[in-house]
Backbone as a chain_set.jsonl record, in Angstrom:
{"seq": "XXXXXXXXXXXXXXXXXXXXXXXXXXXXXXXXXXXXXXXXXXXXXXXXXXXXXXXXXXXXXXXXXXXXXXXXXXXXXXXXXXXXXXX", "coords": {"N": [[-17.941, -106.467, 5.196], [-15.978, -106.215, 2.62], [-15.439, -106.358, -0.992], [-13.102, -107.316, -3.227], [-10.922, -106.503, -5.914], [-10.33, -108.71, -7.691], [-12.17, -110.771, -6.25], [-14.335, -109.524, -7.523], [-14.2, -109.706, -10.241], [-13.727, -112.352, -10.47], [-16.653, -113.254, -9.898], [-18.068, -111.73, -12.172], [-17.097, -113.474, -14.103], [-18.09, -116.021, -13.533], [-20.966, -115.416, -13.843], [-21.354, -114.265, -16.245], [-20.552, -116.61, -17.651], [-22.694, -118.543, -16.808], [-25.097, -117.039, -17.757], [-24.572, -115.579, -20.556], [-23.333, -114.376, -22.869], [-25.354, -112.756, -24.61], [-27.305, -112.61, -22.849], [-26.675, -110.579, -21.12], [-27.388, -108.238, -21.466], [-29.909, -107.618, -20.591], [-30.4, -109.08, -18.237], [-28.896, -107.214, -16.739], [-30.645, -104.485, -17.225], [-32.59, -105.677, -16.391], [-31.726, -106.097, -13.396], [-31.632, -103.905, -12.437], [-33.955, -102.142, -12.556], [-35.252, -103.508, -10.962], [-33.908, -103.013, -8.489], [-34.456, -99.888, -8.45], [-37.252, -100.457, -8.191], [-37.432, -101.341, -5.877], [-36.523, -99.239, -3.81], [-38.159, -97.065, -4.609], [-39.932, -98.503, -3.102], [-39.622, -98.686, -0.856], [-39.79, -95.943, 0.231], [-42.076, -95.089, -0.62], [-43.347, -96.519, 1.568], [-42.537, -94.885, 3.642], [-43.781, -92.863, 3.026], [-46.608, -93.344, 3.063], [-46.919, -93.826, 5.865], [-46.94, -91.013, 6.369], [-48.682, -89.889, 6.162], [-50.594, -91.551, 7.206], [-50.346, -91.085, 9.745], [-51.413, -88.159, 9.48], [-53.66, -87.988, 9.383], [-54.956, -89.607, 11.009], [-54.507, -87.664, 12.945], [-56.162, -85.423, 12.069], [-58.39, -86.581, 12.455], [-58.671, -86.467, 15.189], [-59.089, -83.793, 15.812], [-61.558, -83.373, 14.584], [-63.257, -84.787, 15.779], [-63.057, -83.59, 17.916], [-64.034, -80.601, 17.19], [-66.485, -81.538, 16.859], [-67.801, -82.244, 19.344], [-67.185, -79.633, 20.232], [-68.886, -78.125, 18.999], [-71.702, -79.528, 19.563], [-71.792, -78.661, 22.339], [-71.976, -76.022, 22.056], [-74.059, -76.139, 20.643], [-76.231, -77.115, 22.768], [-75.975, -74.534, 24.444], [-76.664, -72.711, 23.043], [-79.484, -74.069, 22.843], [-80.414, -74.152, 25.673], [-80.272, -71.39, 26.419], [-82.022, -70.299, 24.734], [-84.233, -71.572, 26.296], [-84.424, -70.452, 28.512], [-84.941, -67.764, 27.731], [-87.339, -67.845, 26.821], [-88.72, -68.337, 29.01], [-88.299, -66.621, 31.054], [-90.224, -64.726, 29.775]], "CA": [[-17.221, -107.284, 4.237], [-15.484, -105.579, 1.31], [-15.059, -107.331, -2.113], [-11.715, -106.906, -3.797], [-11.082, -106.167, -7.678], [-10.207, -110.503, -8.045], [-13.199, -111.531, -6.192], [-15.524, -108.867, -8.536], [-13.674, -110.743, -11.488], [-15.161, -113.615, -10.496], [-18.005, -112.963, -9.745], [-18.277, -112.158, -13.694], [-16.623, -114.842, -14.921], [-19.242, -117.158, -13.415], [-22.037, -114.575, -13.96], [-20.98, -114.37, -17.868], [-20.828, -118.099, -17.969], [-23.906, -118.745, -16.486], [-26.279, -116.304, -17.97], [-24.385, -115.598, -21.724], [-23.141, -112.467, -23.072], [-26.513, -112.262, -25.358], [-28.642, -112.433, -22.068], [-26.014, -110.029, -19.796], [-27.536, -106.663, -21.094], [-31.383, -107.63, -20.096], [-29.719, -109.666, -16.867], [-28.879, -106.182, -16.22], [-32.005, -104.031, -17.241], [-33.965, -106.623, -14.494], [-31.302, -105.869, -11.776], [-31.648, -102.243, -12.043], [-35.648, -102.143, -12.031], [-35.593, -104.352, -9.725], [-33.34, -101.896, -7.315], [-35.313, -98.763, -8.536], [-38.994, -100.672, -7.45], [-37.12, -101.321, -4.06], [-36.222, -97.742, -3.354], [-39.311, -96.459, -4.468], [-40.809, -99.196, -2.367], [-38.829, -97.906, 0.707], [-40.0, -94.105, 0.106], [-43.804, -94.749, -0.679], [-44.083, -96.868, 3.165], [-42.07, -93.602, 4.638], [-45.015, -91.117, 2.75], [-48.013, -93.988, 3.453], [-47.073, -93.344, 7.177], [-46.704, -89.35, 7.359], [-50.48, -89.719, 5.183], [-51.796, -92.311, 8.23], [-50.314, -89.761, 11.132], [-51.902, -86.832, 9.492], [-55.15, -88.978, 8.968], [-55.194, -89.458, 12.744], [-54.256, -86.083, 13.73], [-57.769, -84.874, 11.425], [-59.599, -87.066, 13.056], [-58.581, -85.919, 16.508], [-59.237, -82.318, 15.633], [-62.923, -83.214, 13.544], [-63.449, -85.276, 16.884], [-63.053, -82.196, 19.321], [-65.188, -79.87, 16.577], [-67.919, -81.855, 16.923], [-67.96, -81.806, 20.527], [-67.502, -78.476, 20.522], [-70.183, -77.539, 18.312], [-72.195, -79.944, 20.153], [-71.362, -77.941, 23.321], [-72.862, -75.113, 21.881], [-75.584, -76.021, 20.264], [-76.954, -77.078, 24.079], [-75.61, -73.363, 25.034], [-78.094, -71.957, 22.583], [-80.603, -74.227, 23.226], [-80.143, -73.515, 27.456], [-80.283, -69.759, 26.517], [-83.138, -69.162, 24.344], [-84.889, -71.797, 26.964], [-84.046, -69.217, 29.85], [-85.108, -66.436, 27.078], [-89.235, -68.181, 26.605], [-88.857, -68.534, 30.525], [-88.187, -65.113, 31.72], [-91.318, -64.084, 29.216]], "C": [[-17.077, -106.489, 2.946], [-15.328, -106.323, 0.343], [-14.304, -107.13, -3.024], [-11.706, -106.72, -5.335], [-11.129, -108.111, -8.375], [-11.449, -111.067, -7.361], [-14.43, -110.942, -7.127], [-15.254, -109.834, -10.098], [-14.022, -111.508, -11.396], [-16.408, -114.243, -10.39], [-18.864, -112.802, -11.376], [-18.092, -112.248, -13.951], [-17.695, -115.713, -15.052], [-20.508, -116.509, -13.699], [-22.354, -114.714, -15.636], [-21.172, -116.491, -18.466], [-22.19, -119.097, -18.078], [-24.951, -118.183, -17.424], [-26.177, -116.331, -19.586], [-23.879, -114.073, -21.772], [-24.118, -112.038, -23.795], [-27.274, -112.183, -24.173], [-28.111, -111.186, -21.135], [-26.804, -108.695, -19.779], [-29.415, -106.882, -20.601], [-31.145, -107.971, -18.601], [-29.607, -107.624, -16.087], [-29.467, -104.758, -15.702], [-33.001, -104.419, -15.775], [-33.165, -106.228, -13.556], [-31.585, -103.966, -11.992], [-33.035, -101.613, -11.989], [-36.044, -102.569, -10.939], [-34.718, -102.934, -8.412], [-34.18, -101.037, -7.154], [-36.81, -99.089, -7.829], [-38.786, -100.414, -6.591], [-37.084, -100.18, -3.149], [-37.613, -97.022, -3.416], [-40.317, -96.821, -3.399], [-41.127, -98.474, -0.951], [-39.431, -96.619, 0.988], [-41.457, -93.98, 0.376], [-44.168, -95.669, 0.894], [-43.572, -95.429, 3.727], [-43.572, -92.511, 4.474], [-46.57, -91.861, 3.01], [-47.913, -93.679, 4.958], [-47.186, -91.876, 7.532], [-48.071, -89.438, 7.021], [-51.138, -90.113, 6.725], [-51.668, -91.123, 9.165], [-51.08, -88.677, 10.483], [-53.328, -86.663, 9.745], [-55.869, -88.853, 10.877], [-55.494, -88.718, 13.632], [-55.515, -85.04, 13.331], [-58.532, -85.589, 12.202], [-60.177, -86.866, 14.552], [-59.483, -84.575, 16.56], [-60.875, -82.503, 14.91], [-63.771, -83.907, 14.882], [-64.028, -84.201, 17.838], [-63.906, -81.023, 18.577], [-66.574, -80.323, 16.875], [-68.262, -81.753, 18.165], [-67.995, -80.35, 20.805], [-69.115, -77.645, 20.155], [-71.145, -78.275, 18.721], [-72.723, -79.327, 21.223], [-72.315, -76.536, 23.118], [-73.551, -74.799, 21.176], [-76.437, -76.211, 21.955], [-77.31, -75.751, 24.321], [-76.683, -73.015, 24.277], [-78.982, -72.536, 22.707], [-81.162, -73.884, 24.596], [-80.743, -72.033, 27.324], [-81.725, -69.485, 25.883], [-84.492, -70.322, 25.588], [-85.181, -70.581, 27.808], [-84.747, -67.762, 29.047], [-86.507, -66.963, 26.923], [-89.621, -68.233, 27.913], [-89.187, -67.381, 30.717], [-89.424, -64.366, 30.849], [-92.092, -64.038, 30.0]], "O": [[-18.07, -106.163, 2.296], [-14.933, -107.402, 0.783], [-14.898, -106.613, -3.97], [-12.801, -106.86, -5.879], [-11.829, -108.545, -9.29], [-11.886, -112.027, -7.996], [-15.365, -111.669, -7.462], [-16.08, -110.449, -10.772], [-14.877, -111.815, -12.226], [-16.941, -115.313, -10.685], [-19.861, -113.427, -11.735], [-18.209, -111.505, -14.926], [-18.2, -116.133, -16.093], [-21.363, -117.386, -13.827], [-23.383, -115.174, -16.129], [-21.735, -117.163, -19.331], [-22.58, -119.934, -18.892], [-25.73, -119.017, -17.885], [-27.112, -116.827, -20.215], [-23.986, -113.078, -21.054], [-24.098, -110.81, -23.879], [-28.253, -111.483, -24.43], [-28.954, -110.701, -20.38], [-27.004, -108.042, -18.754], [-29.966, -105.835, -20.26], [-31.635, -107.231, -17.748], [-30.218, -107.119, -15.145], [-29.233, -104.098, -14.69], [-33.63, -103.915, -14.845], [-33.809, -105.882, -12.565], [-31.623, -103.123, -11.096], [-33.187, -100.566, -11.359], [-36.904, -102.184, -10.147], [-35.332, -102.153, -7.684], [-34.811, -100.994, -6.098], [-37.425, -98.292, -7.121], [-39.395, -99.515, -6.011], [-37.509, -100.153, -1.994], [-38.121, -96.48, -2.434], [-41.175, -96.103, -2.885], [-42.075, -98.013, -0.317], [-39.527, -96.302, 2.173], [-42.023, -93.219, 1.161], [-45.29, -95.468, 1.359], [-44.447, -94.825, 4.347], [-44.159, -91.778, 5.27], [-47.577, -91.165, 3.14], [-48.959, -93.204, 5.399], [-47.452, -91.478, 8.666], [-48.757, -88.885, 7.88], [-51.911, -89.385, 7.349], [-52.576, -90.321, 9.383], [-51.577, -88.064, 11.428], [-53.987, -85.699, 10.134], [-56.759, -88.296, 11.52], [-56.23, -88.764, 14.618], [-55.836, -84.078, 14.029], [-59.51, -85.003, 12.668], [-61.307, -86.972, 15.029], [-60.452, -84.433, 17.306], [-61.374, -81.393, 14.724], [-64.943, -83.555, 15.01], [-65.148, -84.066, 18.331], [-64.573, -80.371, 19.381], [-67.561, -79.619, 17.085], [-69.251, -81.028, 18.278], [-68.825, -79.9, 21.594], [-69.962, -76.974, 20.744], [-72.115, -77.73, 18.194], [-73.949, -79.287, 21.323], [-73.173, -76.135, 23.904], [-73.862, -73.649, 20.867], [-77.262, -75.342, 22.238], [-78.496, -75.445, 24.444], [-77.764, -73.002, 24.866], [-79.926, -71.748, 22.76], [-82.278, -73.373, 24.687], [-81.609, -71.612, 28.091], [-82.494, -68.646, 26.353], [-85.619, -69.839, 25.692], [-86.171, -69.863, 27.667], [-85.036, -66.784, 29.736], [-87.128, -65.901, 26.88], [-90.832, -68.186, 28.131], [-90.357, -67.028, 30.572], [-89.648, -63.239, 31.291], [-93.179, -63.51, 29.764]]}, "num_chains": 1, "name": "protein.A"}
């Protein structure tokens, strides 16, 4: 739906009528903060989600370290067993 140059005209006719021409330039201040929060709004869920995935993807990887290093702490404990053995 497109809105023509006569329906924008009326739009503030009744806008002007309604609100005042002393209230139009604050009327206008609030709609354009108000847009700017929205956008920002929009942007900071896009960068709170790449944060959670990365969050996830550390925890995977700090997950599989510990197992590893788990892994071979046994290995050296196994080995220097086998090394007080063979004495």
């Amino acid at each position: 739906m497109r809105l023509g140059p006569m329906e924008l005209v009326v739009i503030l006719v009744v806008v002007l009528l309604i609100f005042g021409p002393k209230n139009l330039p604050k009327l206008g201040k609030a709609f354009g903060s108000t847009v700017k929060n929205i956008r920002e709004g929009m942007e900071g869920d896009d960068k709170a989600e790449e944060v959670e995935s990365e969050t996830v993807v550390e925890d995977e990887d700090d997950a599989e370290i510990r197992e590893l290093e788990a892994k071979l702490a046994a290995a050296k404990a196994k080995k220097e067993d086998s090394a007080q053995h063979a004495e």
